[in-house]
N, C-alpha and C positions, 0 to 999 in steps of 0.2 A: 327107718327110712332107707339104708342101705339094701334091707332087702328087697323094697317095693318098686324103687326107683331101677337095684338091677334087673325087677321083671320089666319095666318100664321099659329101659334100656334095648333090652331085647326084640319089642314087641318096635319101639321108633326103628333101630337100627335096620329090622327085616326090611319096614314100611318103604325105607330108602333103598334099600340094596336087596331086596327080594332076590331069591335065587331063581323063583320063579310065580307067577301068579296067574290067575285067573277071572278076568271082566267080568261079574255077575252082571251086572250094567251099566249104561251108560250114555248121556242125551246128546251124542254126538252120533252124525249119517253120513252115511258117501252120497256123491252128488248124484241126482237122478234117482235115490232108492228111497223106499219110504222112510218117516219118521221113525227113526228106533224108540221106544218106550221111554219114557221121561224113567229116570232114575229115583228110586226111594231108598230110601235109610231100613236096612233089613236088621239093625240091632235096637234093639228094645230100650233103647236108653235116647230121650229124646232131645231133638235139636233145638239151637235157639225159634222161637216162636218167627216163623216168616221166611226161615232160609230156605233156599233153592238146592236141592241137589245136585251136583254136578257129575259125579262119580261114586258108584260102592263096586266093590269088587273082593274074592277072597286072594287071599295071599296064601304062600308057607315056603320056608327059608329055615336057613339054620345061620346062626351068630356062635362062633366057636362049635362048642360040643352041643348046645341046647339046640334043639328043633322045636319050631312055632308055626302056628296055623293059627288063622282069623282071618278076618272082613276088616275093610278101611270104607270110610266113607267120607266124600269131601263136599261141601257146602259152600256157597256164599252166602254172606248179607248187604244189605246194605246199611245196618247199625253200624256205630261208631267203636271201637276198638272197648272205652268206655265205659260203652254198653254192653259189648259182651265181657268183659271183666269181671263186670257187674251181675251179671246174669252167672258167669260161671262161681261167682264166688257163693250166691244165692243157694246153687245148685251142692255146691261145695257142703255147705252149711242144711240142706236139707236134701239129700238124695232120695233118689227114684225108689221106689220099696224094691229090695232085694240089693240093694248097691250101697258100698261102705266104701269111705275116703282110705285110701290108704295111708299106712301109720307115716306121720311125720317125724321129724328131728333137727338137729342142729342145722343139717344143710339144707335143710326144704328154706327158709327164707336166701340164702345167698343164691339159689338154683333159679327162684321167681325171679330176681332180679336180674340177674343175666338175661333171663328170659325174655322178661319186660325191655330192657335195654334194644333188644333185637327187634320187638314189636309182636312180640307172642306170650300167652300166657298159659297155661295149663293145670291139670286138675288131674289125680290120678284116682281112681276107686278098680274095687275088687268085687267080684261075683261070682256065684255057682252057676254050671249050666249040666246039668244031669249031674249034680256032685262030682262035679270037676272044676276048680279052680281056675276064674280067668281074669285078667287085669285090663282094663278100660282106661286107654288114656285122652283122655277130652280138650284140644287143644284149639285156642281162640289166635289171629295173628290177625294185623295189617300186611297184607304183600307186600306191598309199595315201601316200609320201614325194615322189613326182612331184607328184601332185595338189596336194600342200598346200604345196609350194615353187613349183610354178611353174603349178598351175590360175589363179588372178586374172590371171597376165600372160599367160596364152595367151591365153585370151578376148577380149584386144584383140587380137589379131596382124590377124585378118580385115580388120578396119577402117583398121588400122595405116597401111596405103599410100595409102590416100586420103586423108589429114590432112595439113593445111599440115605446115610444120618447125616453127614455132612453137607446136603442139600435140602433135607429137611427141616434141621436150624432155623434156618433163615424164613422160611415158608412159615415157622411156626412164631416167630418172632411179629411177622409180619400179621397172621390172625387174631395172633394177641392183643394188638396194637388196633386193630380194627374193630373185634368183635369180643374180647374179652377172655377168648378160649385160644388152646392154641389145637393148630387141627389133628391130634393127637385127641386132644380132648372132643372135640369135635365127632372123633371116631368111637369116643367112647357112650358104651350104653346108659353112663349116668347124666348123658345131657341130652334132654328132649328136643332135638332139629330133624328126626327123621319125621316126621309128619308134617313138618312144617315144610320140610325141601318138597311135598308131593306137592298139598296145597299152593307153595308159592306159584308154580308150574303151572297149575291147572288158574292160577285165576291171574295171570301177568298182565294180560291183558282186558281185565273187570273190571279193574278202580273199585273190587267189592271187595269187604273184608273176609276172613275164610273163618270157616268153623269146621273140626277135623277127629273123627271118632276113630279109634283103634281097638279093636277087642284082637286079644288072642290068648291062646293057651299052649303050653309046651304040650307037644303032641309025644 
């Protein structure tokens, strides 16, 4: 689990803090210009049945020493949180041909429940793409439950790394207390919110729940 989770790690942490990336597309226009092309899901691993695409795009970034490239892709629905639980656990339980869960452990149930606490759920699997190793993390939230659990302690994270220790303390005292992590952990690659900070963003103002695909591989 510690291995799969630190690729996991990796691939969330880029999502949120990309060094730099790249719109493949996107169903948003400037005013007066034509319609930009409705957005689709270019990774082979399929959405809940019904959702909209909001956003895919590639990424690549480096997290320490690792350097990563992939595609993100974000979704809405209008199913119930639920039901995509449901749907992911389904998935979970019978993957896509070519896609394998990745290995579990002690900490996979305490990592769900954090998760679920916040209003997100996820699912990690692994794939070959030209025999190259790439990790898939398949993430289900309610915005609206993310936001209000854990919107006040994101907004510091940015600043986070520039404060002595002595002012971190308390900031992390304070995430603890709210969200169950403290933003230490928050920064780390073994907790799955770097998908979930893009998706919150892109649908704040939907009332739809997100569905959120990551593929990448260490380049």
């Amino acid at each position: 689990m510690k291995q799969a989770l630190s690729a996991f790690a990796l691939i969330l942490l880029v999502t949120a803090c990309s060094q730099s990336g790249q719109s493949s597309s996107s169903s948003s226009s400037a005013p007066g210009a034509s319609p930009a092309p409705a957005a689709t899901n270019p990774i082979d691993f399929p959405l809940y049945a019904g959702s909209d695409v909001l956003s895919a795009r590639d990424f690549s970034g480096k997290s320490g020493s690792e350097s990563v490239a992939g595609q993100e892709v974000i979704a809405q629905s209008s199913a119930s949180l639920d039901e995509l639980e449901s749907w992911l656990k389904q998935v979970g339980a019978n993957p896509p041909p070519g896609y394998t869960v990745a290995a579990s452990g002690a900490g996979a149930d305490s990592a769900h429940a954090h998760a679920q606490a916040l209003g997100l759920q996820f699912q990690v699997f692994t794939h070959d793409v030209s025999g190259k190793r790439h990790v898939l993390a398949v993430v289900v939230m309610d915005p609206s439950t993310f936001e209000k659990k854990a919107g006040p302690v994101l907004s510091l994270i940015d600043k986070y790394s520039m404060l002595p220790q002595s002012m971190r303390d308390p900031i992390d005292a304070q995430s603890k207390a709210r969200t169950g992590y403290t933003v230490s952990q928050l920064l780390d690659p073994s907790q799955p919110l770097g998908a979930a900070l893009a998706a919150a963003k892109a649908l704040r103002s939907s009332g739809e729940r997100g569905v959120v695909l990551v593929d990448a591989a260490q380049r």
